[in-house]
C-alpha positions in Angstrom: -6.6 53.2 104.5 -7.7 51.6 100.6 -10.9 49.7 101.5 -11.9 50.6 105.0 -14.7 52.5 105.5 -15.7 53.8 108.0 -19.1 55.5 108.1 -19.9 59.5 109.3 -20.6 59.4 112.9 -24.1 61.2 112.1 -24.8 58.2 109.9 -24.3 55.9 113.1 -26.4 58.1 115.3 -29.0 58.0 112.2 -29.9 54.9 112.3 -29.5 54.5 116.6 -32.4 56.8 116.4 -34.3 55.3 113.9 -33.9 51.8 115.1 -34.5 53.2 119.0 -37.8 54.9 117.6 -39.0 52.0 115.9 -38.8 49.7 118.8 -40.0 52.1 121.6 -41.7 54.9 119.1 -45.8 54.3 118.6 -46.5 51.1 118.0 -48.6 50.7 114.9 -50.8 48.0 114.0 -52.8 47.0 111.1 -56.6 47.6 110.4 -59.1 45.8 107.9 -61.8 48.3 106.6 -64.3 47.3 105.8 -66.5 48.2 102.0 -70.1 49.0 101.8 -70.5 44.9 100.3 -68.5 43.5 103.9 -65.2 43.1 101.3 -62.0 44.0 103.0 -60.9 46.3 100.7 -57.4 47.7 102.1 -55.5 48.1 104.9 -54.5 51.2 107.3 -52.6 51.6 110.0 -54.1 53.1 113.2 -52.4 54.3 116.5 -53.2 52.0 119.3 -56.3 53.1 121.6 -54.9 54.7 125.2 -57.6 54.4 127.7 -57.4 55.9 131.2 -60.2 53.9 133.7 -61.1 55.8 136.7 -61.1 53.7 139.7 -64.2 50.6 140.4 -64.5 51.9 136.6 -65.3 48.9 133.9 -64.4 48.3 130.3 -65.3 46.1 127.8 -61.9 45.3 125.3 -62.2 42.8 123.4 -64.1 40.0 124.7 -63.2 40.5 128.2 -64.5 43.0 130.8 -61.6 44.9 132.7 -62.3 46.7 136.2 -59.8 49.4 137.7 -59.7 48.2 141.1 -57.2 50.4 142.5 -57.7 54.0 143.8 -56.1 55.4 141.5 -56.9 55.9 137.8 -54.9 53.3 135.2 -53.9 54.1 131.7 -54.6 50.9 129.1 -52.9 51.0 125.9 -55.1 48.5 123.5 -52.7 47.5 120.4 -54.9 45.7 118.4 -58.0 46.6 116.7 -60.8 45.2 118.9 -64.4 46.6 120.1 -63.8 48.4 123.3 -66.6 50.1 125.1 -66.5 51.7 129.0 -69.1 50.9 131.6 -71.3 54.3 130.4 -71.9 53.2 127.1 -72.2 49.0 128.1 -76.1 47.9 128.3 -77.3 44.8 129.9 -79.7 42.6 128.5 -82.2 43.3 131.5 -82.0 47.4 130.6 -82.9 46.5 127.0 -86.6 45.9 127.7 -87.3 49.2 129.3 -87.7 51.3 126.1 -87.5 50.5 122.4 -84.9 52.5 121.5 -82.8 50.5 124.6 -83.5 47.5 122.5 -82.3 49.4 119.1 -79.4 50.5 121.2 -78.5 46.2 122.8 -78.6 45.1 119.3 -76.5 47.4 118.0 -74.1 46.7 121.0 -74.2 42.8 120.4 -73.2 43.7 116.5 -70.0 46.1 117.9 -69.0 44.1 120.2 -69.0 40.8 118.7 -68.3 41.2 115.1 -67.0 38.6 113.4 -67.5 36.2 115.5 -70.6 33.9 113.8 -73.4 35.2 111.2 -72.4 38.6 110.9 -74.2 39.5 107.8 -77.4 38.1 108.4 -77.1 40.0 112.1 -76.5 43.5 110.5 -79.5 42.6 107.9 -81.6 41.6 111.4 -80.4 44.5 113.0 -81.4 46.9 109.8 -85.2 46.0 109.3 -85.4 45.8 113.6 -84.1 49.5 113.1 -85.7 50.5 110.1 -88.9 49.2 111.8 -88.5 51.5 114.9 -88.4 54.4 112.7 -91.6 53.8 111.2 -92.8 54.2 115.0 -91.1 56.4 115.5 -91.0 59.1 112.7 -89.4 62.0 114.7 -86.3 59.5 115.1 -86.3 58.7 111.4 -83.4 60.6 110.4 -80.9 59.6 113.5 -82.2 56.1 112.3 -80.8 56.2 108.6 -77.8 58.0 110.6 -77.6 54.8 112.5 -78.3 53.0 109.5 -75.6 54.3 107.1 -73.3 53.8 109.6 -73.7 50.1 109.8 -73.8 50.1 106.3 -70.0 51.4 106.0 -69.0 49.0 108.8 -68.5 52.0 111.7 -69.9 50.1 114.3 -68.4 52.5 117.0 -69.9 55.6 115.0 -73.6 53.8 114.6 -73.7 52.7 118.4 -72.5 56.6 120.1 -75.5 58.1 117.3 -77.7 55.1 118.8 -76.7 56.2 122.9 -77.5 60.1 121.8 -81.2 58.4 120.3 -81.7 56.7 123.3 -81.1 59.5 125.5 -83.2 61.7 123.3 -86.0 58.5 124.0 -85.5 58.5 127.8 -85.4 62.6 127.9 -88.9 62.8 126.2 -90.3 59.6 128.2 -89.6 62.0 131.7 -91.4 64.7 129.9 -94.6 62.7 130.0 -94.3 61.8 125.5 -93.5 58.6 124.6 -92.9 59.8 121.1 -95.2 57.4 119.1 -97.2 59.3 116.5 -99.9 58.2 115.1 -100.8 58.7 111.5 -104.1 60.2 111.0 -106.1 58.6 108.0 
């Protein structure tokens, strides 16, 4: 009996748990964030993304466009930390050109989705005067802008481009009622 030892039985079951929960528990991965200067400053984890697409439905994850083509709805499970954007909220390049806030709204798409992939920096800086400019046409838009804006700036590219969709459909609401919006500063 000297010597052998032979752990409790709740010890055993312990660590069956804890080992079973780690390899089929939520699967966590790492995250950059990003600093007001573009710095990675730490790191976080951050559950994996579940998306359900409803049937003929399209997403855009990570550089690739995915379409439900079943009839049923399908449940994605996105594990890394990648722009992903449903069919609702992706604009074409042809749709930009129908109003200036749809052209806001493309270019702040084209910054979500492809982030780090070429001159970021000099694209946010681009896609900050281009913004900053359609505020001064837009004055009654100026404070979703610096919304917009301040988004960019803390690198929530998600958060800037749903506050862009809501200016857009704000834009597109008032174009039906007959205003385009522009005001003109009397001197």
């Amino acid at each position: 009996m000297g010597g052998d030892f032979s752990p409790p039985i709740f010890f055993i079951f312990g660590m069956v748990f804890f080992c079973g929960a780690l390899a089929f528990g939520p699967v966590l991965c790492l995250r950059r964030q990003h600093s007001s200067a573009g710095r990675y400053t730490r790191r976080s984890r951050v559950m994996p993304l579940k998306i359900r697409v409803k049937p003929e439905q399209k997403i855009f994850a990570g550089g690739a466009v995915l379409k439900n083509v079943g009839t049923r709805p399908a449940d994605l499970l996105i594990l890394s930390d990648s722009p992903v954007l449903r069919d609702d909220y992706l604009m074409n390049i042809d749709q930009s050109e129908n109003s200036d806030a749809a052209s806001v709204y493309f270019l702040l798409q084209v910054i979500y989705l492809f982030k780090g992939k070429g001159e970021g920096q000099k694209l946010d800086k681009l896609v900050i005067e281009t913004t900053e400019k359609f505020a001064k046409l837009y004055p009654h838009l100026a404070d979703q802008v610096q919304d917009i804006i301040a988004l960019m700036l803390r690198g929530e590219g998600y958060q800037a481009l749903r506050q862009a969709h809501k200016m857009l459909a704000d834009q597109e609401a008032s174009k039906q009622r007959g205003d385009d919006g522009i005001k003109v500063a009397v001197t």
